[in-house]
N, C-alpha and C positions, 0 to 999 in steps of 0.2 A: 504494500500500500504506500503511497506517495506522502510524502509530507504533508502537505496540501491538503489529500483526502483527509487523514488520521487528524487534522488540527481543526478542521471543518465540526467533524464528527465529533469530538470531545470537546470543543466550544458550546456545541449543541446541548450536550450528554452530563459536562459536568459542570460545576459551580468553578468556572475558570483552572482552566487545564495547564499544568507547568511541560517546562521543556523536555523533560524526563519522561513525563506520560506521554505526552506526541511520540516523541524518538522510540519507546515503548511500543508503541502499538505501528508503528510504521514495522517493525522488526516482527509480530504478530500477523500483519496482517488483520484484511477485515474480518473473516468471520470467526479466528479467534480473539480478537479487541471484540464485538458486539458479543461475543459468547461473556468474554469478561465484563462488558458492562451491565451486560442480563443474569450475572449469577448473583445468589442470594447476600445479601447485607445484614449482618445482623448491630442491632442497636446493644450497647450498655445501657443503662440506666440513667435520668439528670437528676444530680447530687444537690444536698444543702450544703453551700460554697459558702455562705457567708453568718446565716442567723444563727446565733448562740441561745437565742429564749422557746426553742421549737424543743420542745418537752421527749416527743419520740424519737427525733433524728437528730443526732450530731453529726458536726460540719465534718465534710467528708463520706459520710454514705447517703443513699438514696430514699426519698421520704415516698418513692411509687407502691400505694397501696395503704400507707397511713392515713389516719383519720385527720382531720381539719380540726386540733383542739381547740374548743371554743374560751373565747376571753382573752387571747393571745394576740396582742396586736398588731400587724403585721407580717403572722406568718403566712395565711395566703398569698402574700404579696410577694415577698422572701419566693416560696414556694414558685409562684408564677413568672417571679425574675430566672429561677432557675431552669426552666421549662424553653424560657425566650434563648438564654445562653446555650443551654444542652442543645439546639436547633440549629443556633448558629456555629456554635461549634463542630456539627456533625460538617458544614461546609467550608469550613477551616482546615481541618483532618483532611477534607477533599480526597476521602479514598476513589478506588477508580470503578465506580459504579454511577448508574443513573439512577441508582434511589433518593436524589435529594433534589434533584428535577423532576421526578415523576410525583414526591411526595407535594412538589410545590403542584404539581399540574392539577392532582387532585382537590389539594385543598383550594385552590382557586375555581375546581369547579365544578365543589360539592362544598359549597361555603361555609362555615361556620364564622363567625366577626363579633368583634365588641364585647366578648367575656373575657373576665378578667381570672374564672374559677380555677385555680391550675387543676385540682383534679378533672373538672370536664376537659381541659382544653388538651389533657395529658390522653386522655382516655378519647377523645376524638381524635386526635393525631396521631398515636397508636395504631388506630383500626387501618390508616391512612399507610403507615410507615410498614405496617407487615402485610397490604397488601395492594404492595405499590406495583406487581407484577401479574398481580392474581384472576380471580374470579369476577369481574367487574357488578356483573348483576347482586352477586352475593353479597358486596360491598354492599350497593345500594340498598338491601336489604338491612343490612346491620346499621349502616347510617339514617337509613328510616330513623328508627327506634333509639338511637343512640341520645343520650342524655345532652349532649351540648348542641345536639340538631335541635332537638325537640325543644328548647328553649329557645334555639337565636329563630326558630319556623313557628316558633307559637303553636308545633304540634302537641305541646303539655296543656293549652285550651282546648284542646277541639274535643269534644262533647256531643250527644245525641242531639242535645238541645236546644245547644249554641255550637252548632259546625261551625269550625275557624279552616277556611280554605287555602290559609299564606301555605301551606308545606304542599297541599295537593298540586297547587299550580307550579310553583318552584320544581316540583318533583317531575313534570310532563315538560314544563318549557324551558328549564334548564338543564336537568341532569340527568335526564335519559332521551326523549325523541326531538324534541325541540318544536316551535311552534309552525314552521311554516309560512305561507301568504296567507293574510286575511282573508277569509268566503264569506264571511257575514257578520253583523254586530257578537264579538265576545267568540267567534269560534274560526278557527285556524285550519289549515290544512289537514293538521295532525291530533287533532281534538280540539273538544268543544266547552263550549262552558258547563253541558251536562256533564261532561269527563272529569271536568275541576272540583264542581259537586258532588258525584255521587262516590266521585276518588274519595274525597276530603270523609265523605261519613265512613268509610270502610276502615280512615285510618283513625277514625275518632275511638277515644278511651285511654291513650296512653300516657302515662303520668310521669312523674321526675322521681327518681330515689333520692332524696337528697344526702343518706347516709353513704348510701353506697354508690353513690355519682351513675346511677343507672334507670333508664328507662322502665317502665312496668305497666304492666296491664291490669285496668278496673274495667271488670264486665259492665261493671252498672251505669258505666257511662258509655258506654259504647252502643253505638245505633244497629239493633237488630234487624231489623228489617231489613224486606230486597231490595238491593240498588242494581239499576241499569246503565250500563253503557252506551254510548250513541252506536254510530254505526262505523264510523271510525274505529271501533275497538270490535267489531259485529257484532254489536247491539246485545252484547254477552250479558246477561243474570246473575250476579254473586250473593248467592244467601249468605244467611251468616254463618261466618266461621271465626266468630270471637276473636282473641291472641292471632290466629294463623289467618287471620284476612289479607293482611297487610302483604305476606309472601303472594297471596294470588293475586294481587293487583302489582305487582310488579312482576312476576311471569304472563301476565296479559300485554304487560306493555311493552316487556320483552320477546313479545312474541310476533312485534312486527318490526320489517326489514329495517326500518326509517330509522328504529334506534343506534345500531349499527354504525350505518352512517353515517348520523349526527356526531355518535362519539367519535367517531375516524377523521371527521372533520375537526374536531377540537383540539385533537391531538396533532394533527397536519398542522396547524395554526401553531400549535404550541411550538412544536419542532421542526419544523418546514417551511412557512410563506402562508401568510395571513389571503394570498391571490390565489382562490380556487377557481380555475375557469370550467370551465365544460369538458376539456378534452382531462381535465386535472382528475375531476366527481367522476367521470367515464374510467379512467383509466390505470388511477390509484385509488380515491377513498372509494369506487366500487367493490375493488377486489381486493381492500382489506377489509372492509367490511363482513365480505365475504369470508375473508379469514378467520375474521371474528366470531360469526354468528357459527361456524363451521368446530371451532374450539370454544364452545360453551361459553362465549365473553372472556376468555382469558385473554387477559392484556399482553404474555408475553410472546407469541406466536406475532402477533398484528404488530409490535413493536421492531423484531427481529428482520420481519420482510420490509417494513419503513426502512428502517438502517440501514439494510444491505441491498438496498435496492437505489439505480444506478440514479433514477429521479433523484434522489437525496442528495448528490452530490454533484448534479447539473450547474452550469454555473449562473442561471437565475435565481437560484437559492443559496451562493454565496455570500453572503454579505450583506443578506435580505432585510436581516431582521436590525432594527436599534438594541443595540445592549439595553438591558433591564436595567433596574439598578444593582439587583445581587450580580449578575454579570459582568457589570463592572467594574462592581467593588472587586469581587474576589477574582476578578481578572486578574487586576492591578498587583493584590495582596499574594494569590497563590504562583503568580507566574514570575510575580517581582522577587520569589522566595524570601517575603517577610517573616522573620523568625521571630516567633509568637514564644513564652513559656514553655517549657515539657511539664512544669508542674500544673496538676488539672485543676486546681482551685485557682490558679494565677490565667488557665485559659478561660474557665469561667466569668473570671473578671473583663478580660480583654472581649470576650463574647459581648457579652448583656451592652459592654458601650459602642461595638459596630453595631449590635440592635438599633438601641433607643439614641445615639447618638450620631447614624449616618442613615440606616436603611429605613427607619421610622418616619428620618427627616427625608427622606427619598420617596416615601410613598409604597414603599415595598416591603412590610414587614408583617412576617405570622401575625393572624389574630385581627390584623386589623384592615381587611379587603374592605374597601369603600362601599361597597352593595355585594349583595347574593348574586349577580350577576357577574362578579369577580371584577378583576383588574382592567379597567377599559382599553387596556392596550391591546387584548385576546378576542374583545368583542368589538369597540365604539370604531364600527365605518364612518365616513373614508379613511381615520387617520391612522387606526392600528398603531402599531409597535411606535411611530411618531409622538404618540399621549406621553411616552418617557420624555422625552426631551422639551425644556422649557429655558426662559430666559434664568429664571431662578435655579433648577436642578442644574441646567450649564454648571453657572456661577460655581453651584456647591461642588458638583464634582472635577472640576478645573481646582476649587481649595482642596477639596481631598488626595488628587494626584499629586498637586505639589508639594504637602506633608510629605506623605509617604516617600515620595521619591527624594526628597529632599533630609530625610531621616525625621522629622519634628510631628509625627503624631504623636501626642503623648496620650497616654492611657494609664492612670493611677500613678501617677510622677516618673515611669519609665517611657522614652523617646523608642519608638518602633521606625522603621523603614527598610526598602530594598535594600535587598544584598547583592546590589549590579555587579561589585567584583566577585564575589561566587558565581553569579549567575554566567555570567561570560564565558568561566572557564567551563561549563558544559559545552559550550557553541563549537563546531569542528574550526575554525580560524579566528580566534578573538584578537592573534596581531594583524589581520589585516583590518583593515577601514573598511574596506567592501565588503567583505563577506561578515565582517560586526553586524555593520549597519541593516545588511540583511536576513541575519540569525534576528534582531530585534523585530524587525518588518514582520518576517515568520511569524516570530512567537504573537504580536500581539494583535497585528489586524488579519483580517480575512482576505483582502485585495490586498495586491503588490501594488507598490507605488513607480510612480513614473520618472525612466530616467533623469530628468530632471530636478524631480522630489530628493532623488535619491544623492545626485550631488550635490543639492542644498544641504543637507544634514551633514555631509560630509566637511563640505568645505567650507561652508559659514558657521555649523554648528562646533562639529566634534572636532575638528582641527585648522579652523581659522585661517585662512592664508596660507596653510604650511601642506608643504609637498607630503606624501603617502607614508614616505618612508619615518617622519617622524613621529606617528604612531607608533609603529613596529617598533621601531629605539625607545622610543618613551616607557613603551606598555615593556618591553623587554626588560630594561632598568631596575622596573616595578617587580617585574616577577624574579627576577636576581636578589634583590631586598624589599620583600612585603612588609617590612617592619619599620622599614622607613617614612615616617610620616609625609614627608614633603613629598614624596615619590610617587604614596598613596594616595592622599588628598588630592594632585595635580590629576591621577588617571581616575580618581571619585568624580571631579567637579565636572571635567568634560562627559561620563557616562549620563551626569545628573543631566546636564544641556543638553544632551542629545536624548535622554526619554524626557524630558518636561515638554520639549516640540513635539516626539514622536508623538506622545499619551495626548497631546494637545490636539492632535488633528482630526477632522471630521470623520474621516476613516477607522479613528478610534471609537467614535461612537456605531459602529457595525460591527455586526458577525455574522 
């Protein structure tokens, strides 16, 4: 596999891919690189990192499964910061899997927002993280009923009584068929407003555990009677079936093509190009879909032929997308080999402040999707992946590059930044200027740049006026005595000048 392909593919796949994992999978090849990004992930546990008054957990092990003692002031808080970091951290680690893109795909779109419980938000993100490859229909099932749905969906009102229809309709026109062209006041191609009704009573009666952070079922609020479906659904009859309704209204819905392809579309958007034409729905989300409906809704068969198939790495889908903001944070971070703590309560720390203090401010952070319809950059036509990019988030990630690159993040009174002299000596020629400049090119955008780009960097940036060979002597000098400060500072300053323009340019905001 080609540089090119294998850097495409793990910009895609993981939370910003270092130069190691490229040169990695170039040496693999594709279909054992997608084998390894398709094989299973398993998660640790997120620890109490910092609160000393949490009665059951001392700092250092994991409070997953403990009670919420009451009277304690701030330890669900404690509790839910540690949730934020354990998440961000899993993208930190950036092992070489796509579980922490698919975990994002999910949760953007099977929303959960605006709780702050760490037990639900642990226990819905959970279902999310171990079956980030799986059964998709099953998921949907378990996320029905799950305790942080049923609250952020108002499925813990819905009653005989007083049917609460927010989940029924989220559940048809977001997270399984999707709606369609309007045919008439309230009903869509793909159901109708009787759908959203007689849905919503079937899933009426399920309640919140609030001891045990979980879902449950009260017969006595649950609407017995027969509900019908339109003709959309073939006008199907579901008596009652108490507790196990909810399963047969989503093997109903599942049981037509359309869903399929809604989801193969969501996912193409996710990881592919937000521009589905005709020959695109004809010729790929047909025949995954196919795939899909074919393997029971397993996500990871419909994943593996995305991947490896030659449409994914065409060159209209280069460069297609604007980096996210985790994109290119942890571009920056993982590929710039910023060297974070090994100790885990010190990574915990540096975690929770790329949270609440970059990706929060970014617009991109667990927990807090702006609507149940997710991230407008997956949905809101015409602009797509463009909703990243603003005059303010510019601003912000133009100050975050220049920290980082420049060494001056600080995070709890210790200075973070790239380790461009480490980084270098991966590259196969870091004493030449040309082949520098474009191991950099490589690693961070998607498009190569234009001879000319390319001698500007050269000769206005990284060596000013001076002939080729004075790199090579300079950087030489340097690797004879790395101990030298004046030696190292003079080949730091110029690497810094030449990624503050690189990192600066328009091309950096693509992948």
């Amino acid at each position: 596999m080609e540089y090119k392909t294998s850097s495409h593919l793990l910009r895609r796949t993981l939370t910003g891919p270092r130069y190691d994992q490229i040169t990695k999978a170039v040496e693999l090849g594709l279909d054992q690189t997608v084998e390894l990004l398709l094989s299973e992930n398993q998660d640790s546990l997120p620890i109490n990192y910092y609160f000393e008054d949490d009665p059951l957990v001392p700092i250092g092990e994991t409070w997953v499964g403990k009670e919420i003692t009451t009277g304690i002031s701030n330890l669900n808080n404690a509790r839910y910061n540690s949730l934020l970091a354990w998440l961000v951290k899993s993208m930190l680690e950036n092992k070489f899997s796509i579980k922490e893109k698919m975990t994002l795909f999910l949760h953007n779109h099977l929303v959960i927002s605006d709780n702050t419980n760490s037990n639900f938000n642990y226990n819905y993100i959970s279902l999310l993280r171990n079956n980030y490859l799986g059964d998709f229909k099953q998921l949907v099932k378990d996320v029905t009923i799950e305790a942080g749905m049923l609250k952020y969906l108002n499925g813990n009102e819905n009653t005989a009584s007083a049917p609460n229809e927010n989940y029924a309709r989220e559940l048809l026109e977001l997270f399984t068929i999707g709606k369609g062209p309007l045919i008439a006041d309230g009903d869509y191609t793909f159901y109708t407003e009787q759908d959203v009704r007689e849905i919503a009573r079937c899933l009426s009666g399920w309640r919140i555990d609030y001891t045990n952070y979980i879902g449950f079922f009260k017969s006595n609020q649950h609407d017995k009677e027969t509900k019908q479906l339109s003709d959309k659904f073939d006008n199907i009859v579901i008596e009652n079936l108490e507790e196990e309704e909810y399963k047969t209204v989503i093997d109903i819905i599942f049981s037509k093509d359309e869903v399929s392809k809604f989801i193969c579309r969501q996912l193409y958007i996710w990881f592919v190009n937000y521009n589905i034409t005709e020959d695109i729905e004809t010729n790929i989300i047909e025949p995954l879909a196919q795939i899909f409906r074919e393997n029971n809704y397993v996500l990871y068969p419909v994943l593996e032929t995305l991947l490896k198939s030659n449409h994914f790495y065409d060159e209209c889908n280069i460069g297609s997308m604007v980096r996210s903001p985790i994109d290119y944070i942890f571009t920056a971070i993982n590929a710039g080999k910023v060297a974070f703590p090994e100790d885990e309560i010190e990574k915990y720390k540096v975690s929770i402040f790329l949270y609440k203090g970059i990706l929060k401010e970014l617009d991109q952070a667990y927990f807090l999707i702006p609507s149940v319809a997710g991230w407008k950059a997956y949905y809101q036509e015409p602009v797509f992946y463009r909703y990243w990019l603003s005059s303010v988030s510019l601003s912000e990630r133009k100050t975050f590059i220049k920290a980082l690159i420049n060494g001056t993040t600080k995070i709890n009174g210790i200075k973070y930044g790239m380790d461009l002299l480490t980084l270098i000596t991966e590259f196969p020629e870091p004493e030449n200027p040309d082949s520098l400049i474009n191991s950099f090119i490589d690693l961070y955008l998607s498009q190569d740049l234009s001879d000319e780009q390319k001698e500007y960097l050269k000769t206005q940036v990284l060596i000013p006026g001076l002939p080729d060979y004075e790199w090579t002597v300079e950087y030489s000098d340097y690797l004879s005595d790395p101990d030298d400060d004046v030696k190292k500072n003079s080949i730091l300053t110029k690497l810094r000048n030449l990624n503050l323009i690189l990192l600066n340019m328009p091309e950096n905001q693509l992948m």
